[in-house]
N, C-alpha and C positions, 0 to 999 in steps of 0.2 A: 340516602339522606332523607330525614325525613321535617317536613316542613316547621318553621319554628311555631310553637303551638302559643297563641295570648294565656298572661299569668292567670290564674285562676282568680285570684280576687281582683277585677275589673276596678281599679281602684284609682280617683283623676289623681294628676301629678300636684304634686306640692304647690309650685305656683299657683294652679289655677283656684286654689281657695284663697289666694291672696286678691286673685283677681275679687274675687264674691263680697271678700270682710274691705275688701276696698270702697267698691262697688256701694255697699251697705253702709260704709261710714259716711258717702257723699252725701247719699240718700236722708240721712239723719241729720248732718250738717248743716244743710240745705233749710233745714225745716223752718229754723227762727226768724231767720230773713224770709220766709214765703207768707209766713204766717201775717206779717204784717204791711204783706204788700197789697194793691189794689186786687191783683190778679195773682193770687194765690199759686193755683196751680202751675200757669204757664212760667211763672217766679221758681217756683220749684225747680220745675223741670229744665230748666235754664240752668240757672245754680247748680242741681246738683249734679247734671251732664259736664259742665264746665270743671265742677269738684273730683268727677271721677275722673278725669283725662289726668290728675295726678295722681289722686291715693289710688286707683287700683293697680295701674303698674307700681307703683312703692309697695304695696300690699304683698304685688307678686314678687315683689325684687327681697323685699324681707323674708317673707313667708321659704322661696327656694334657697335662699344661702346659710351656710351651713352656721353661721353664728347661734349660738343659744341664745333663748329669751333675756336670761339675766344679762347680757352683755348689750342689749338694748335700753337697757333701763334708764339708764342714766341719759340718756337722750331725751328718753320720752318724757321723764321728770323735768327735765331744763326747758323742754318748746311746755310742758302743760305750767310751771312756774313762768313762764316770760309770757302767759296768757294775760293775766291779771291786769299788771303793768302796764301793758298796751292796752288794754281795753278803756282803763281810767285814764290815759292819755291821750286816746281818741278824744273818750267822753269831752275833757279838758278840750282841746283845739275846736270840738264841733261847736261849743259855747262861744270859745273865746276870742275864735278868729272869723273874721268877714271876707275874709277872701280864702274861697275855699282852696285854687291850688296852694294857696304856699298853705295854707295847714296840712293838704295831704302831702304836700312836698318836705315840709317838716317832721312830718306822722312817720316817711318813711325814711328820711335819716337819722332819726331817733329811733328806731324799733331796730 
């Protein structure tokens, strides 16, 4: 018998670049809130460590199952469509209400 030999193209598995496009989407995420905080960087680095602890496992969890792209679409189209919405309803509550729990309390039963 002879020993099992590693494939010749040394190539990482499918997951772990979901980890990376995860990883990198946090990382970019992260930016607009850091940007206009007192302390930028440590703001960052908060954020987008916090951000990665989801997308990069979703990253990896998409990236390994055998679903095609196209059959992702329609997801991705409906969470980037119900972006908008929510943001000018934030905006709306952050104006309109003085008691901040019950607007993010409302923020999140409406969203």
């Amino acid at each position: 018998m002879t020993p099992s030999a590693a494939p010749s193209s040394a190539q990482p598995p499918r997951w772990a670049a979901g980890l990376l496009l995860g990883t990198l989407a946090a990382l970019l995420a992260a930016l607009p809130a850091a940007l206009r905080s007192p302390a930028p960087l440590v703001t960052w680095l908060l954020l987008a460590g916090s951000a990665a602890l989801l997308t990069a496992p979703l990253g990896a969890l998409l990236r390994a199952s055998a679903l095609p792209p196209r059959a992702l679409l329609p997801a991705l189209t409906a969470a980037a469509l119900a972006g908008a919405p929510l943001a000018l309803l934030g905006g709306l509550l952050k104006t309109a209400t003085h008691h901040r729990p019950l607007g993010a309390t409302t923020f999140a039963l409406l969203g």
